[in-house]
One Martini backbone bead per residue (centre of mass of N, CA, C, O) as a GRO file, in nm:
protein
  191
    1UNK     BB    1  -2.747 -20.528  -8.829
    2UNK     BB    2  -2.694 -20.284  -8.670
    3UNK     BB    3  -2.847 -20.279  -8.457
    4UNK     BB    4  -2.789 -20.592  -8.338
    5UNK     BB    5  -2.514 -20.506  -8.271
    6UNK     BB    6  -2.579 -20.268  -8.078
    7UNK     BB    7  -2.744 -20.459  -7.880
    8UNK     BB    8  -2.537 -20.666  -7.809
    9UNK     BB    9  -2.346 -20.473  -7.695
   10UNK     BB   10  -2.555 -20.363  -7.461
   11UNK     BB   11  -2.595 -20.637  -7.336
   12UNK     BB   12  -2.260 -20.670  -7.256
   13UNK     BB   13  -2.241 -20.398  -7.056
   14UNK     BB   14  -2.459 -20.510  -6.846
   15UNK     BB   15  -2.314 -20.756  -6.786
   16UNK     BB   16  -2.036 -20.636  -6.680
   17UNK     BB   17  -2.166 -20.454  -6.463
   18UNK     BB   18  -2.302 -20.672  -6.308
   19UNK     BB   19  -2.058 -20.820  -6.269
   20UNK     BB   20  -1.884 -20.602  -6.135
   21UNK     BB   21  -2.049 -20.496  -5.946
   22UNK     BB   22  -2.080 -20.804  -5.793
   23UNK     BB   23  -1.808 -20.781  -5.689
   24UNK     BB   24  -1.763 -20.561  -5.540
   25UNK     BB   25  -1.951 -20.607  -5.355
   26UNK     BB   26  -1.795 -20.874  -5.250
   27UNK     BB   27  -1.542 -20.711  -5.165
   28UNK     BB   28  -1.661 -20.540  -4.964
   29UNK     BB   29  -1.758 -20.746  -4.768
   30UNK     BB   30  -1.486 -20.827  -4.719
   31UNK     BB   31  -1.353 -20.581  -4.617
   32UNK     BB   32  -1.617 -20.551  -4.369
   33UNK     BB   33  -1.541 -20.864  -4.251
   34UNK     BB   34  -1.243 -20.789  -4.173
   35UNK     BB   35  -1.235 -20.546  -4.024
   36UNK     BB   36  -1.464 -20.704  -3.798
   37UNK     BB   37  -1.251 -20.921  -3.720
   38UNK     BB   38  -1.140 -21.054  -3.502
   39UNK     BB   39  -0.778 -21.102  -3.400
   40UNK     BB   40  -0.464 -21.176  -3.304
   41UNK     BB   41  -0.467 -20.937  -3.144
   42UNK     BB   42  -0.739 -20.942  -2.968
   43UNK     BB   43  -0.655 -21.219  -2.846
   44UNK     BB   44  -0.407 -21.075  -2.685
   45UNK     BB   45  -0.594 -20.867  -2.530
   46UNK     BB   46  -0.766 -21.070  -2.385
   47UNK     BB   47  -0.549 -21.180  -2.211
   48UNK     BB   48  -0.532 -20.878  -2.035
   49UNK     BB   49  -0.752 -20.981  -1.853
   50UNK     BB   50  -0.796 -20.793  -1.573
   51UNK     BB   51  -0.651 -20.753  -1.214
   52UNK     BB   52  -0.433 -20.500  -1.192
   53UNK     BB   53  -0.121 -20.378  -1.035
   54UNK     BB   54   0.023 -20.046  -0.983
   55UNK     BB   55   0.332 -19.890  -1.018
   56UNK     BB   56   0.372 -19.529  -0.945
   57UNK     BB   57   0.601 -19.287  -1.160
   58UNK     BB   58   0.654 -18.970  -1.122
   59UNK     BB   59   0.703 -18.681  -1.297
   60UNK     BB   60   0.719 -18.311  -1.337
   61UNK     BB   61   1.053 -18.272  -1.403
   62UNK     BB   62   1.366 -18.286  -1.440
   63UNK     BB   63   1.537 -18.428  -1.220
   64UNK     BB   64   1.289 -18.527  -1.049
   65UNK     BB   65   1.183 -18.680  -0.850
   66UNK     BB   66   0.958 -18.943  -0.785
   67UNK     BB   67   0.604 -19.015  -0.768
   68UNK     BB   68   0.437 -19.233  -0.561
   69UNK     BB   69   0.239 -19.509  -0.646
   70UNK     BB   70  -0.076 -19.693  -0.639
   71UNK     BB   71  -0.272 -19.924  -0.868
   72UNK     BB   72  -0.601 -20.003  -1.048
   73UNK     BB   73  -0.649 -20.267  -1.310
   74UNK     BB   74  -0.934 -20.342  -1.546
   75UNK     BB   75  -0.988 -20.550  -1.800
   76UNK     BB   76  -1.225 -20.557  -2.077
   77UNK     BB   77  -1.371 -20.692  -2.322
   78UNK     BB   78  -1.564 -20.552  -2.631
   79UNK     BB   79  -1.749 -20.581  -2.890
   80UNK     BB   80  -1.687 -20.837  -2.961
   81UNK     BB   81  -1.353 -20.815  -2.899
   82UNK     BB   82  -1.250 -20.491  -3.015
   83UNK     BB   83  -1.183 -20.425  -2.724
   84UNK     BB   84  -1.030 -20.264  -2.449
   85UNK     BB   85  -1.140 -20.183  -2.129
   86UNK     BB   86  -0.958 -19.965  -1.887
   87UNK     BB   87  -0.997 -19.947  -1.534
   88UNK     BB   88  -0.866 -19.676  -1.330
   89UNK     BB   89  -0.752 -19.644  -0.988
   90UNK     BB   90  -0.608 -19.387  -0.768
   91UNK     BB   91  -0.361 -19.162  -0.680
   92UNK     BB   92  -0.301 -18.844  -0.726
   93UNK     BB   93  -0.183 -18.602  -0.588
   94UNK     BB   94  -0.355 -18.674  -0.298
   95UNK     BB   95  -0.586 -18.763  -0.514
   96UNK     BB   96  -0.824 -18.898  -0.669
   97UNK     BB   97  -0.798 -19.162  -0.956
   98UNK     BB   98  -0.988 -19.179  -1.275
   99UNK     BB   99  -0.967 -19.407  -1.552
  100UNK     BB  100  -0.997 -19.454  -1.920
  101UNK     BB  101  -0.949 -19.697  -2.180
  102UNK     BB  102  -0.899 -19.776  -2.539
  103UNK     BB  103  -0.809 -20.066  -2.683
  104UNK     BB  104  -0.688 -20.166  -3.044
  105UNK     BB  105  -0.739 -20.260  -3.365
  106UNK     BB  106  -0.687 -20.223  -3.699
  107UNK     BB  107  -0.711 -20.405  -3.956
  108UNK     BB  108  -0.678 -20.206  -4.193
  109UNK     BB  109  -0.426 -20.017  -4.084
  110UNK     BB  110  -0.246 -20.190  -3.891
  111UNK     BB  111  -0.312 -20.001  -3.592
  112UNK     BB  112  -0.294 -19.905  -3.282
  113UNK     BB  113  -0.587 -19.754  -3.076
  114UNK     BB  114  -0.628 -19.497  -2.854
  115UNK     BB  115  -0.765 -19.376  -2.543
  116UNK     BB  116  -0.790 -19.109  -2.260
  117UNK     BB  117  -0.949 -19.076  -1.958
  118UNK     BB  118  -1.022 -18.853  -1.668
  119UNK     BB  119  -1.022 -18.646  -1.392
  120UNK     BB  120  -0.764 -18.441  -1.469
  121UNK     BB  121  -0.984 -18.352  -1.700
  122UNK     BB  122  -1.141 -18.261  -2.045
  123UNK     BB  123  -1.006 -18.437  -2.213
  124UNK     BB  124  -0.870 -18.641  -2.506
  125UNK     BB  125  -0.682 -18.896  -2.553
  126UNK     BB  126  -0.469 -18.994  -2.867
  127UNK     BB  127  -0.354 -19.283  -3.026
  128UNK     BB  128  -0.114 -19.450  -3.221
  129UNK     BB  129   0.045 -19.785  -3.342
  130UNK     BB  130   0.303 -20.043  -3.282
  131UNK     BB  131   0.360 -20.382  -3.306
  132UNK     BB  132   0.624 -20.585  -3.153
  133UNK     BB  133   0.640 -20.928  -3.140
  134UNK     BB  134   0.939 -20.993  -3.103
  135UNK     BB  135   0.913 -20.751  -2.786
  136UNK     BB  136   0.678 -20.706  -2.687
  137UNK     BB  137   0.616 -20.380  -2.828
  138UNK     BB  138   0.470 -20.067  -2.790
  139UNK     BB  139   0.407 -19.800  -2.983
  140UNK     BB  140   0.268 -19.433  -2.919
  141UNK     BB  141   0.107 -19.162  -3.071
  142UNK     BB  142  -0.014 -18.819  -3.008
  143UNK     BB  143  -0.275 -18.603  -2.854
  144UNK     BB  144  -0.300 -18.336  -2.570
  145UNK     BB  145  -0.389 -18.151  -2.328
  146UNK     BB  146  -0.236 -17.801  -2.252
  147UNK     BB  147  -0.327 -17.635  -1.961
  148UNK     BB  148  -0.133 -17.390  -2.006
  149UNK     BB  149  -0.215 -17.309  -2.312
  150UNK     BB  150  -0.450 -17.452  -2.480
  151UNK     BB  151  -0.278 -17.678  -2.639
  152UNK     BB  152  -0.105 -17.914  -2.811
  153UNK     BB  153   0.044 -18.219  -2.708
  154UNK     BB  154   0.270 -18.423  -2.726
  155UNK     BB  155   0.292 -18.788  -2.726
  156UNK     BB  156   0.414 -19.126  -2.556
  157UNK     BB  157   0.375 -19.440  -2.568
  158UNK     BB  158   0.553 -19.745  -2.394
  159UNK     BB  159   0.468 -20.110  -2.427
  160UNK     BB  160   0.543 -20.414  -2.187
  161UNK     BB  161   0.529 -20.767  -2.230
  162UNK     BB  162   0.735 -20.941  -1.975
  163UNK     BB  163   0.488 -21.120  -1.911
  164UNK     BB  164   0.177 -21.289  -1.810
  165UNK     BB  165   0.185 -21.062  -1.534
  166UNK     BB  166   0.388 -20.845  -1.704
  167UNK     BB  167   0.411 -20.452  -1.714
  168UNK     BB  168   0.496 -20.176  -1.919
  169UNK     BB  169   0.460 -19.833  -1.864
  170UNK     BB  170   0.539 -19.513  -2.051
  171UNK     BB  171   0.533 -19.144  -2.047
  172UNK     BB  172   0.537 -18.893  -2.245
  173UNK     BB  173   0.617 -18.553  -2.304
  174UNK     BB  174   0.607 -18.214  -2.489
  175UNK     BB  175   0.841 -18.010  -2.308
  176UNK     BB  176   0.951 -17.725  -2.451
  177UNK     BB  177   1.072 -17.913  -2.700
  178UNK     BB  178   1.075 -18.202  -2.476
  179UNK     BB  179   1.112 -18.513  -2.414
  180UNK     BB  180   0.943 -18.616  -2.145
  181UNK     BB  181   0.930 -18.818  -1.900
  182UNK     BB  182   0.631 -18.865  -1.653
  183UNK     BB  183   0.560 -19.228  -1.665
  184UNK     BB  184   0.579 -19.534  -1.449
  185UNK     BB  185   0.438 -19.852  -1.508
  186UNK     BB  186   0.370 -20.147  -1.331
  187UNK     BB  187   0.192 -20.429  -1.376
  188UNK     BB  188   0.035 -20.689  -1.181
  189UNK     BB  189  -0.098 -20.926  -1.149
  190UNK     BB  190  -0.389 -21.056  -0.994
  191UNK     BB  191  -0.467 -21.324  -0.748
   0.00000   0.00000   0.00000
C-alpha cells in the first residue's frame, strides 16, 4: 500500500510538472506574441512615414545667436512596422550633413527607443523616453559621445507632433553641468 501511495504521488507530481511546464510554455508564447505585435505606438509612427522638410536652428554656446539651415527627412517604418527608420541630409556648419535615427516602441518595456548616427562623428547616441498622447509630446533622454573630453555626455530631446503636417523637435545637451538647448527643427511634411 506503501508503495502504491508513493507511485501516486509520484505520477500526480509529473502530471502537474507537465501541466505548469505546459502553462509556462504558453505564458512565454504570449509574452513574446505581445513583445513582437506592432501596436498603437507603432501605427502612430507609421503615420509619420513620407517626407519632410526640416527648419534647423543651431546653437553652439549659450546667448549666441544660432545657426540657420534647412533639411529633409524621409521617415519609413521597417522591420514589419516595429521601427521607423528616419534618413536626414542637409548642411550643417557649411559641411554636407547626412544621418539616420531609428525609432520604436518597447512594448514590454513601455518606453520609446532612439538609435542616431551621422557624418559629424563616429559614435551611436542612444535615448529611450516617454509618449504622452494627451499633448502628443515625447521625452527621451539618453548619452552621446563628447569629442571634447572622449566621455559620455548626457542628451535630451523632445518631440512634438503639431499637426499631422507639423512637428518640432528641440535638443539638449549637458554642457559643463549645464543643459543647453544646441538644436530646434520643425519639420513640414512635404507635398
Amino acid at each position: 500500500m506503501k508503495k502504491l501511495a508513493i507511485a501516486a504521488t509520484a505520477v500526480l507530481f509529473i502530471i502537474n510538472s507537465f501541466n505548469a511546464s505546459a502553462q509556462t510554455q504558453q505564458d512565454q508564447m504570449k509574452a513574446w506574441t505581445d513583445y513582437m505585435t506592432p501596436g498603437d505606438v507603432h501605427k502612430m509612427l507609421a503615420k509619420w512615414d513620407g517626407k519632410w522638410k526640416g527648419d534647423v536652428s543651431m546653437w553652439m554656446q549659450p546667448g549666441a545667436p544660432p545657426t540657420k539651415s534647412t533639411s529633409t527627412c524621409v521617415n519609413k517604418m521597417i522591420m514589419g512596422g516595429r521601427y521607423q527608420l528616419s534618413t536626414h541630409s542637409g548642411n550643417m556648419m557649411g559641411q554636407p550633413f547626412e544621418g539616420q535615427s531609428t525609432l520604436g516602441w518597447d512594448n514590454a518595456r513601455k518606453v520609446l527607443v532612439s538609435s542616431w548616427i551621422d557624418n559629424m562623428g563616429t559614435g551611436i547616441m542612444y535615448m529611450e523616453g516617454t509618449w504622452d498622447d494627451a499633448t502628443k509630446t515625447a521625452t527621451l533622454k539618453g548619452k552621446t559621445t563628447d569629442p571634447m573630453t572622449g566621455k559620455e555626455m548626457d542628451v535630451k530631446e523632445t518631440f512634438a507632433v503639431i499637426n499631422d503636417n507639423t512637428q518640432k523637435m528641440e535638443m539638449f545637451m549637458n554642457m559643463g553641468g549645464q543643459e543647453m538647448k544646441t538644436m530646434e527643427i520643425t519639420f513640414t511634411r512635404a507635398k
